[in-house]
PDB file with one MODEL, atoms N, CA, C and O in Angstrom:
MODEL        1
ATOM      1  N   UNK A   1     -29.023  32.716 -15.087  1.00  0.00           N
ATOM      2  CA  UNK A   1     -28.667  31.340 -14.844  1.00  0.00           C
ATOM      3  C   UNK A   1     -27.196  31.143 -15.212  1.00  0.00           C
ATOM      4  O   UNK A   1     -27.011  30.934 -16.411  1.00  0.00           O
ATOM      5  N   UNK A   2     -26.323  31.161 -14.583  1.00  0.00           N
ATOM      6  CA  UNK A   2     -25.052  30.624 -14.979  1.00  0.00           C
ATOM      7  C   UNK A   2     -24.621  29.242 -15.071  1.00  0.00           C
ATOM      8  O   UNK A   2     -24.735  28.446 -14.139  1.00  0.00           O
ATOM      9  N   UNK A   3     -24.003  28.899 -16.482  1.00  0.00           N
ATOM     10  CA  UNK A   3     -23.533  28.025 -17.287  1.00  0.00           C
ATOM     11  C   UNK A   3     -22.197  27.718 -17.138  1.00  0.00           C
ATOM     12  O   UNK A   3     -21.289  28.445 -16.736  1.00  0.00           O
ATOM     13  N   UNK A   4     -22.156  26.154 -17.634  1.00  0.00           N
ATOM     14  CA  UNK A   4     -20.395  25.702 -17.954  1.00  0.00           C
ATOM     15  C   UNK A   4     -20.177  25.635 -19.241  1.00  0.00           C
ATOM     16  O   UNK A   4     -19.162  24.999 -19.524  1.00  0.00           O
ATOM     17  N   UNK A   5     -21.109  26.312 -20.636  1.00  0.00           N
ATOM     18  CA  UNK A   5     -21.217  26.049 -21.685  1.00  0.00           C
ATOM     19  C   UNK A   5     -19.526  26.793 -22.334  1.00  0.00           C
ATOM     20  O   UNK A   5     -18.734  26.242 -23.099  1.00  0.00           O
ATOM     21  N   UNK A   6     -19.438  27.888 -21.826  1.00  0.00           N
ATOM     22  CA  UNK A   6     -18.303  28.363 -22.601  1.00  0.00           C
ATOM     23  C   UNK A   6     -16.889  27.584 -21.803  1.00  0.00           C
ATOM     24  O   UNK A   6     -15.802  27.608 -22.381  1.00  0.00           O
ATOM     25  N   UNK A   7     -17.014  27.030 -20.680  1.00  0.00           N
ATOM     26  CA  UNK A   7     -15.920  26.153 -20.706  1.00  0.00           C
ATOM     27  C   UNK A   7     -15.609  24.765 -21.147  1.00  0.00           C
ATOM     28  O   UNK A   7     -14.507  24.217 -21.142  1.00  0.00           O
ATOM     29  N   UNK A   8     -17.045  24.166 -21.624  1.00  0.00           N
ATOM     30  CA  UNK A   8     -17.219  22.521 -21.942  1.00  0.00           C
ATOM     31  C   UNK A   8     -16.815  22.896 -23.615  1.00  0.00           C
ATOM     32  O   UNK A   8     -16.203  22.135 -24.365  1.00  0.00           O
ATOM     33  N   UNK A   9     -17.311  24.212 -23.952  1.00  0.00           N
ATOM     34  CA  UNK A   9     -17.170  24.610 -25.918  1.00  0.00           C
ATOM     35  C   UNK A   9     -15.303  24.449 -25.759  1.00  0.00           C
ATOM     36  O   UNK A   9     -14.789  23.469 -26.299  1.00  0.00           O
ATOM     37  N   UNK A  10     -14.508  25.338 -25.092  1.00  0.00           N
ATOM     38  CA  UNK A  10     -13.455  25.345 -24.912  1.00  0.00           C
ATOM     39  C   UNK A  10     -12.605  24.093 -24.776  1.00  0.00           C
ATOM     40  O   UNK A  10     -11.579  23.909 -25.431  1.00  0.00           O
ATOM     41  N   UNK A  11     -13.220  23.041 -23.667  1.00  0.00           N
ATOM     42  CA  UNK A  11     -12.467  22.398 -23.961  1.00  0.00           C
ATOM     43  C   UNK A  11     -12.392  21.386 -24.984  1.00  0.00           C
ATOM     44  O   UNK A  11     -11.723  20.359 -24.874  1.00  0.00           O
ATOM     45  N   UNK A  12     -13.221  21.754 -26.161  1.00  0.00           N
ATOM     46  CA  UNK A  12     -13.028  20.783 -27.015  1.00  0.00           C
ATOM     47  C   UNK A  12     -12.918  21.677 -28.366  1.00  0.00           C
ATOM     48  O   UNK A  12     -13.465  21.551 -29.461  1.00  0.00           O
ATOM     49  N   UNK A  13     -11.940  22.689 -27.829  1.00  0.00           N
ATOM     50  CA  UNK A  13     -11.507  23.710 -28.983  1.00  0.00           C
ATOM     51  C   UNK A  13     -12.227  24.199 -30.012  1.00  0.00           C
ATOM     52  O   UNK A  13     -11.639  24.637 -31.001  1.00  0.00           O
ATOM     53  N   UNK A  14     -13.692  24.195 -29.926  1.00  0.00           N
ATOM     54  CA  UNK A  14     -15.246  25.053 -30.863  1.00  0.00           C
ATOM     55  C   UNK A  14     -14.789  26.152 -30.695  1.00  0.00           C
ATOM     56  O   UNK A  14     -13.890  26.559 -29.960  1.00  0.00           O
ATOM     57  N   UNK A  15     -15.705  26.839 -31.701  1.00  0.00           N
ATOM     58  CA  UNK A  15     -15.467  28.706 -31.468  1.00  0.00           C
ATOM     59  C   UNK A  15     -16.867  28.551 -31.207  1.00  0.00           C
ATOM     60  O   UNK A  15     -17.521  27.531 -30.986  1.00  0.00           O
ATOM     61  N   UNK A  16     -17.210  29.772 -31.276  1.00  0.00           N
ATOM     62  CA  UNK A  16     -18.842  29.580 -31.015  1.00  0.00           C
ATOM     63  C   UNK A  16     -20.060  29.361 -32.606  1.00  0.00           C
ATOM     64  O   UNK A  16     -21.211  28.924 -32.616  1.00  0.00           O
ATOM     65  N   UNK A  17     -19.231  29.848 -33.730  1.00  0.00           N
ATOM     66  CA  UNK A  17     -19.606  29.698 -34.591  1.00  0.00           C
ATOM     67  C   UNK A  17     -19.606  28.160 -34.849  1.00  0.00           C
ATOM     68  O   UNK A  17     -20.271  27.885 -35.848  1.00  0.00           O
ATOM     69  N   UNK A  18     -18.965  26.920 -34.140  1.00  0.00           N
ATOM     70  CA  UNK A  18     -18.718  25.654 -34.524  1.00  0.00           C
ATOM     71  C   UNK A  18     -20.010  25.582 -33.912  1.00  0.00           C
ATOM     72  O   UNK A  18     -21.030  25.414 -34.580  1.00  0.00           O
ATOM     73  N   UNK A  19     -20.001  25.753 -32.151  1.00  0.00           N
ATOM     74  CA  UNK A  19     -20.960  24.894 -31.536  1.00  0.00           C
ATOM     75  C   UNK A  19     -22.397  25.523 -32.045  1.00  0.00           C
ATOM     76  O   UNK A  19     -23.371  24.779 -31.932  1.00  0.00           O
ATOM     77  N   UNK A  20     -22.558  26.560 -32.480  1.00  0.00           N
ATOM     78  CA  UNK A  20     -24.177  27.388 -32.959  1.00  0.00           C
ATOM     79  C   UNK A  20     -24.262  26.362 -33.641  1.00  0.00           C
ATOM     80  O   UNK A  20     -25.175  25.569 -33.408  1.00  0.00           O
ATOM     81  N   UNK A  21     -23.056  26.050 -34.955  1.00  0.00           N
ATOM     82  CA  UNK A  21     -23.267  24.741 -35.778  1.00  0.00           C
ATOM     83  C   UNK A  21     -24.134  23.371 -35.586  1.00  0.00           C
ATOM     84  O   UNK A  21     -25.099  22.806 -36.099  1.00  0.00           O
ATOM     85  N   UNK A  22     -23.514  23.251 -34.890  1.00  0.00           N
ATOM     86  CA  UNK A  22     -23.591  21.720 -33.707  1.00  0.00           C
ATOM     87  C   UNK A  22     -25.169  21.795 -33.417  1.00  0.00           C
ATOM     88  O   UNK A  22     -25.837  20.807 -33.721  1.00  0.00           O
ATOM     89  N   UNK A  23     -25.853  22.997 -32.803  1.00  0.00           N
ATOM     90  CA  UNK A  23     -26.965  23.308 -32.180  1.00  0.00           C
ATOM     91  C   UNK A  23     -28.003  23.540 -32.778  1.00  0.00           C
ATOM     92  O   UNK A  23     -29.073  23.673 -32.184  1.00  0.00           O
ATOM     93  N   UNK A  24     -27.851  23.648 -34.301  1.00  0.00           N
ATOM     94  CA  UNK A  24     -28.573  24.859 -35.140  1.00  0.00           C
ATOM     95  C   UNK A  24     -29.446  26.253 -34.317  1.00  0.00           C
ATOM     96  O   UNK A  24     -30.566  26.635 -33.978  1.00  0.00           O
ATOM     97  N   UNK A  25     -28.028  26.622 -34.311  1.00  0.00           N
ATOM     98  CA  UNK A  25     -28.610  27.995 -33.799  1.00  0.00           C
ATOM     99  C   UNK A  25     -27.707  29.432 -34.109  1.00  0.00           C
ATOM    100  O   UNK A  25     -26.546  29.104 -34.353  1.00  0.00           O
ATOM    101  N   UNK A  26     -27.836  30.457 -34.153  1.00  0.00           N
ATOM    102  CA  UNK A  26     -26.664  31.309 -34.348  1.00  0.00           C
ATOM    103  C   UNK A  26     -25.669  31.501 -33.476  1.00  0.00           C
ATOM    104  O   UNK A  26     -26.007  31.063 -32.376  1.00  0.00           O
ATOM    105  N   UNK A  27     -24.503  31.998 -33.473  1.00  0.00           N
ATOM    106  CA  UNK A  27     -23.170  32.223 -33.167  1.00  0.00           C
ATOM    107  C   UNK A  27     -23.360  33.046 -31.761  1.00  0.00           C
ATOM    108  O   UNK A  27     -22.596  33.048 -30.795  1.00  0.00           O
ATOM    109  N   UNK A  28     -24.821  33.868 -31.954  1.00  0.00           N
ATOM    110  CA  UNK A  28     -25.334  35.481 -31.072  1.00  0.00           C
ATOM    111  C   UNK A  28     -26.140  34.869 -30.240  1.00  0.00           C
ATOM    112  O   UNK A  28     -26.376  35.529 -29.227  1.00  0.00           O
ATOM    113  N   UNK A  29     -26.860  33.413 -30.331  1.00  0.00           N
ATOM    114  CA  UNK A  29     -27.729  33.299 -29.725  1.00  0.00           C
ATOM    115  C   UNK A  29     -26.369  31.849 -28.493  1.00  0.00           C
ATOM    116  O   UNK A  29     -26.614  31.576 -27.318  1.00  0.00           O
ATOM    117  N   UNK A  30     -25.260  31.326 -29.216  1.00  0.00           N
ATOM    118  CA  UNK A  30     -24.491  30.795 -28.238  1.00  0.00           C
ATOM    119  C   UNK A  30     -23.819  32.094 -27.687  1.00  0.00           C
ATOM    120  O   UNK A  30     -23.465  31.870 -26.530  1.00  0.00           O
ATOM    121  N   UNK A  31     -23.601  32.987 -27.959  1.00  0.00           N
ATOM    122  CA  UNK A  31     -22.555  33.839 -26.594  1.00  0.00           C
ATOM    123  C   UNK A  31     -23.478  34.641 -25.747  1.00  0.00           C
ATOM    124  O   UNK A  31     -22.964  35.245 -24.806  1.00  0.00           O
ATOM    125  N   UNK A  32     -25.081  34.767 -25.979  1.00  0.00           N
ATOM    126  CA  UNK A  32     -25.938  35.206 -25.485  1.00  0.00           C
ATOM    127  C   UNK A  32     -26.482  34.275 -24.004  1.00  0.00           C
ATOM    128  O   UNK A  32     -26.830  34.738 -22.918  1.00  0.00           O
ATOM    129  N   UNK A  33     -26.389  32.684 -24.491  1.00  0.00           N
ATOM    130  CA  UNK A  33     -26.128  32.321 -23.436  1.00  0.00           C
ATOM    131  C   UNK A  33     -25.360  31.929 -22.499  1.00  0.00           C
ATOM    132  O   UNK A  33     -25.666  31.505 -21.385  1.00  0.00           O
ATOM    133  N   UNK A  34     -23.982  32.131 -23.134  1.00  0.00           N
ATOM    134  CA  UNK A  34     -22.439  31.698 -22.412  1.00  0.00           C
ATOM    135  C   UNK A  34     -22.633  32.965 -21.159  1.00  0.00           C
ATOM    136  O   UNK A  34     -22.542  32.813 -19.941  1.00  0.00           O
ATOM    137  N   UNK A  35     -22.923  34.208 -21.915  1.00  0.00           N
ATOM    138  CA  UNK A  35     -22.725  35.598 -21.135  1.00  0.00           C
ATOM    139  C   UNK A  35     -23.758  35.525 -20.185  1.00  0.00           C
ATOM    140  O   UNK A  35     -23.716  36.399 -19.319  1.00  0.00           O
ATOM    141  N   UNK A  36     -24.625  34.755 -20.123  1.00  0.00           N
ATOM    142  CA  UNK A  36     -25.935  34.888 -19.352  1.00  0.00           C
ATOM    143  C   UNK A  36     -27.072  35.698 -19.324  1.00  0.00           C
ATOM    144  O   UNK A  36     -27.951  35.792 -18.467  1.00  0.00           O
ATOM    145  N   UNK A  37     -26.868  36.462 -20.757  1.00  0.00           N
ATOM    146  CA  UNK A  37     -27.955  37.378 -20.930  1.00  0.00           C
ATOM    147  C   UNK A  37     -29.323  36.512 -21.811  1.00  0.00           C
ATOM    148  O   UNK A  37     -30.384  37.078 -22.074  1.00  0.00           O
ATOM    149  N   UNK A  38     -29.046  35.192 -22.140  1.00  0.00           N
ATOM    150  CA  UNK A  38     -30.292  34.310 -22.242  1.00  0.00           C
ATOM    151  C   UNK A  38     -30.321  33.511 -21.951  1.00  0.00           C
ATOM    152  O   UNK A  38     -29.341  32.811 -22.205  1.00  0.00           O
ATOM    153  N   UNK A  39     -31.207  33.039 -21.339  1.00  0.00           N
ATOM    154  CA  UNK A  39     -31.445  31.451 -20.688  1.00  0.00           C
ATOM    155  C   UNK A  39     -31.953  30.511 -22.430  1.00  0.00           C
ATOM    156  O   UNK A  39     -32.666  31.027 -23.290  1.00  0.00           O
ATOM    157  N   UNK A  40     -31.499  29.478 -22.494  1.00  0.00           N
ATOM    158  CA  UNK A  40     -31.733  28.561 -23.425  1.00  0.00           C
ATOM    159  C   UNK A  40     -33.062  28.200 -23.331  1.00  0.00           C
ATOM    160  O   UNK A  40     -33.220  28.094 -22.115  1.00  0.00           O
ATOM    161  N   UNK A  41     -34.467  27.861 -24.040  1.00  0.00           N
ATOM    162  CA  UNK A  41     -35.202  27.166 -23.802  1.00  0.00           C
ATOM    163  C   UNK A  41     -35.046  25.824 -23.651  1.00  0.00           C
ATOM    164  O   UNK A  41     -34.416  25.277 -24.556  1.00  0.00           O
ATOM    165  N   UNK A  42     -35.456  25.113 -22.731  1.00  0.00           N
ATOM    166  CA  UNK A  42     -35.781  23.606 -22.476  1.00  0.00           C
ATOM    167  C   UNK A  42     -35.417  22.919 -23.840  1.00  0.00           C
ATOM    168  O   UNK A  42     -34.810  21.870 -23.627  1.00  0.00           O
ATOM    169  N   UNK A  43     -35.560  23.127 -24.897  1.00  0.00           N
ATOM    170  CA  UNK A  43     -35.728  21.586 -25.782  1.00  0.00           C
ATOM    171  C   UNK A  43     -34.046  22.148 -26.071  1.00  0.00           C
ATOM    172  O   UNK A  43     -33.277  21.197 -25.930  1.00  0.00           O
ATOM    173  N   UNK A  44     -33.319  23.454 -26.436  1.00  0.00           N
ATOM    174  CA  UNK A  44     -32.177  24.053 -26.478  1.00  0.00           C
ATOM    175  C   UNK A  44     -31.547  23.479 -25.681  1.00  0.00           C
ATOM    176  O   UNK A  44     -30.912  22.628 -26.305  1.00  0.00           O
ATOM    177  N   UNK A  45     -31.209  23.389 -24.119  1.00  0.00           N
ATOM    178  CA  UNK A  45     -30.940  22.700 -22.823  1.00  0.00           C
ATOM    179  C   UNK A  45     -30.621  21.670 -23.083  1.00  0.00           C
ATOM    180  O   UNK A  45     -29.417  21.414 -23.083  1.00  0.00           O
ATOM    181  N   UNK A  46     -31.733  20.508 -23.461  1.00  0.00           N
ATOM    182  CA  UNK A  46     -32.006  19.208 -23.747  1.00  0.00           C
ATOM    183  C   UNK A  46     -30.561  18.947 -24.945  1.00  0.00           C
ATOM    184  O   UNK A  46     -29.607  18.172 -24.869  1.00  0.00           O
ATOM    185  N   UNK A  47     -30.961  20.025 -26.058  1.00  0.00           N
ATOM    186  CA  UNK A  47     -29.758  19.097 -27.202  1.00  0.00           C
ATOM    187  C   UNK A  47     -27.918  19.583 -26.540  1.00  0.00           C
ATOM    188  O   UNK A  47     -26.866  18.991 -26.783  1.00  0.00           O
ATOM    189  N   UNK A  48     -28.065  20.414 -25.971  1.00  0.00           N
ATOM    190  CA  UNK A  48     -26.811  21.003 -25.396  1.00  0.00           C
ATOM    191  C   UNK A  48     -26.452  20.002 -24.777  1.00  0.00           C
ATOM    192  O   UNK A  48     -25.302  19.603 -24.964  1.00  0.00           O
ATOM    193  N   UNK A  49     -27.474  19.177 -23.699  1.00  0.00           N
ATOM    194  CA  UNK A  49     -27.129  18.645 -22.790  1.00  0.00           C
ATOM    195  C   UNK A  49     -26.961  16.896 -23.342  1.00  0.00           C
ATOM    196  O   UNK A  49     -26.465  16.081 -22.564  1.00  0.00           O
ATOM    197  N   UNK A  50     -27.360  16.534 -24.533  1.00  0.00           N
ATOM    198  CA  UNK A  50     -27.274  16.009 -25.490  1.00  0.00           C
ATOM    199  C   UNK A  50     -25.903  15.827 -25.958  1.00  0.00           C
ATOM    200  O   UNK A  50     -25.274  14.791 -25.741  1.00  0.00           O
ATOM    201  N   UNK A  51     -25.433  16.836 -26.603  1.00  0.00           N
ATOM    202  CA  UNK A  51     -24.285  16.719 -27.686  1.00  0.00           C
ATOM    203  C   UNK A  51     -22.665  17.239 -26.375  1.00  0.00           C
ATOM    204  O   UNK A  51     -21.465  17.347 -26.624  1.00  0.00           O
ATOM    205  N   UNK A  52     -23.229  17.378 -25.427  1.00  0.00           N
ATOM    206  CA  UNK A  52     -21.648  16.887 -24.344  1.00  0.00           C
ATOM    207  C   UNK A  52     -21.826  15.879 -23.660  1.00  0.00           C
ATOM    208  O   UNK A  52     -20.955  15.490 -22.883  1.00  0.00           O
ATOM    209  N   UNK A  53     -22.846  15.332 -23.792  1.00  0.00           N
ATOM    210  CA  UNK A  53     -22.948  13.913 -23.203  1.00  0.00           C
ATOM    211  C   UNK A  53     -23.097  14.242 -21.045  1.00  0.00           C
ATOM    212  O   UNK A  53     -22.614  13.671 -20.067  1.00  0.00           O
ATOM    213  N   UNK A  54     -24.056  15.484 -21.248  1.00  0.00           N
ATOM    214  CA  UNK A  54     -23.693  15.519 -19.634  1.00  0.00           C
ATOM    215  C   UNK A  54     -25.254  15.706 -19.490  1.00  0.00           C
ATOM    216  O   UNK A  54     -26.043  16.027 -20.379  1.00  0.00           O
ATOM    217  N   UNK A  55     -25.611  15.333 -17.684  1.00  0.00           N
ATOM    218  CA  UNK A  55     -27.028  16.136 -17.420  1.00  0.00           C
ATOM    219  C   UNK A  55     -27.003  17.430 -17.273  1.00  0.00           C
ATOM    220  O   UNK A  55     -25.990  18.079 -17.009  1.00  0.00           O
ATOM    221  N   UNK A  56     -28.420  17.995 -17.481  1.00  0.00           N
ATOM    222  CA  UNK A  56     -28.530  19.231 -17.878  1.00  0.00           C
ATOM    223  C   UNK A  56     -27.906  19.949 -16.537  1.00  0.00           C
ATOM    224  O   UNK A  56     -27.119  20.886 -16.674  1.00  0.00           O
ATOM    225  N   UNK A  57     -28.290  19.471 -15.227  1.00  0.00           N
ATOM    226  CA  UNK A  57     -27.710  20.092 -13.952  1.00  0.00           C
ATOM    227  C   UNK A  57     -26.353  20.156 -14.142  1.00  0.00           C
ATOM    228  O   UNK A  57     -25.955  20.919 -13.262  1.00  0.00           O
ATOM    229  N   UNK A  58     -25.390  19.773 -14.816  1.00  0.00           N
ATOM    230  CA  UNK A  58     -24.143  19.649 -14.578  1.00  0.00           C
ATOM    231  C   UNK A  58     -23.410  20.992 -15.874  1.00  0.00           C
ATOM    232  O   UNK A  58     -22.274  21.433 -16.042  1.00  0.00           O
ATOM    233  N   UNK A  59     -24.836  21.274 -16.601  1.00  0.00           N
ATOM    234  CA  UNK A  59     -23.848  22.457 -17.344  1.00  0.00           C
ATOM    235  C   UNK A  59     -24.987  23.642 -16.953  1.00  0.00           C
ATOM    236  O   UNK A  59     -24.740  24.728 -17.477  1.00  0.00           O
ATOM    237  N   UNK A  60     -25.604  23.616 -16.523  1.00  0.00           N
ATOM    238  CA  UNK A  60     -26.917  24.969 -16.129  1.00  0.00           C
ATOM    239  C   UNK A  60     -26.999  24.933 -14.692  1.00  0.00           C
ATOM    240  O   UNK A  60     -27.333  23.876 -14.157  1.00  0.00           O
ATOM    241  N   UNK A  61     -26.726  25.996 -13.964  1.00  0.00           N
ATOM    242  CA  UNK A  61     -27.310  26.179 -12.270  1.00  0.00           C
ATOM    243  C   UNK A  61     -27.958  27.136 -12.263  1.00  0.00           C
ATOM    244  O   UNK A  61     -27.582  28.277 -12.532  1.00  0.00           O
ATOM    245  N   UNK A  62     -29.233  26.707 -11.890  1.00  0.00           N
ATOM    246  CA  UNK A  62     -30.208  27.656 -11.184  1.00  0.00           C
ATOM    247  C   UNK A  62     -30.144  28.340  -9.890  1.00  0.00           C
ATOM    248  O   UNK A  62     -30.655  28.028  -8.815  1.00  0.00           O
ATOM    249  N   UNK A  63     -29.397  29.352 -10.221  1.00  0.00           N
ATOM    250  CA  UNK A  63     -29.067  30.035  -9.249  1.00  0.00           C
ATOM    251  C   UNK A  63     -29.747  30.481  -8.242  1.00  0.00           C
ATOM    252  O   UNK A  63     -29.082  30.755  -7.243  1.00  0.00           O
ATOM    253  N   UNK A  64     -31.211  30.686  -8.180  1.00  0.00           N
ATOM    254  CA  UNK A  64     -32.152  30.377  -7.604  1.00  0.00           C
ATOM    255  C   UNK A  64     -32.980  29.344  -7.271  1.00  0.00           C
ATOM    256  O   UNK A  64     -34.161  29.512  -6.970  1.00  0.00           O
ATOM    257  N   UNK A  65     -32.495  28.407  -7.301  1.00  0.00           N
ATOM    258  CA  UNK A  65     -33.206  26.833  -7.086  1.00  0.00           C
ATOM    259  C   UNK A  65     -33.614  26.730  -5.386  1.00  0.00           C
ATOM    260  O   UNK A  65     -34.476  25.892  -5.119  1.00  0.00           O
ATOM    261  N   UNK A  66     -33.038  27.539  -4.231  1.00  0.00           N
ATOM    262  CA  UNK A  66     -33.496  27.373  -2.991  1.00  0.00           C
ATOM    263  C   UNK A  66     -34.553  28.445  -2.351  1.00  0.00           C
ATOM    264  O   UNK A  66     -35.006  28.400  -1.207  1.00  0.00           O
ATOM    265  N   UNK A  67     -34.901  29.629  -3.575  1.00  0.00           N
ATOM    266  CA  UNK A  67     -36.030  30.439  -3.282  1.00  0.00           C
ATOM    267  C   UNK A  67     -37.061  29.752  -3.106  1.00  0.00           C
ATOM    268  O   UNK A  67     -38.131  30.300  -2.843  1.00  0.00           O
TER     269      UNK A  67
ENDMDL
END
């Protein structure tokens, strides 16, 4: 699933250790999903999509959404 997470963290100058902060989550589990090697669970999604103030479609594309 590719993300706008490592450019929305950027532009508000976080490292990833800030936003894991932000998320309660680890540092491995934000660049795990910046890199796309994990998809966030739903309630994860939800506070992400939460604490930038955006809908979840606008920082997650399902890159498969027309299969």
């Amino acid at each position: 699933m590719k993300n706008r997470l490592k450019v929305l963290r950027a532009e508000r100058k976080w490292s990833q250790a800030e936003l894991a902060g932000r998320l309660d989550v680890s540092r491995q589990a934000v660049n795990a999903v910046e890199t796309g090697k994990f998809d966030p669970s739903l309630p994860l999604a939800f506070k992400i999509a939460r604490l930038f103030q955006l809908p979840i479609e606008e920082i997650f594309d399902d890159e498969h959404a027309d299969d």
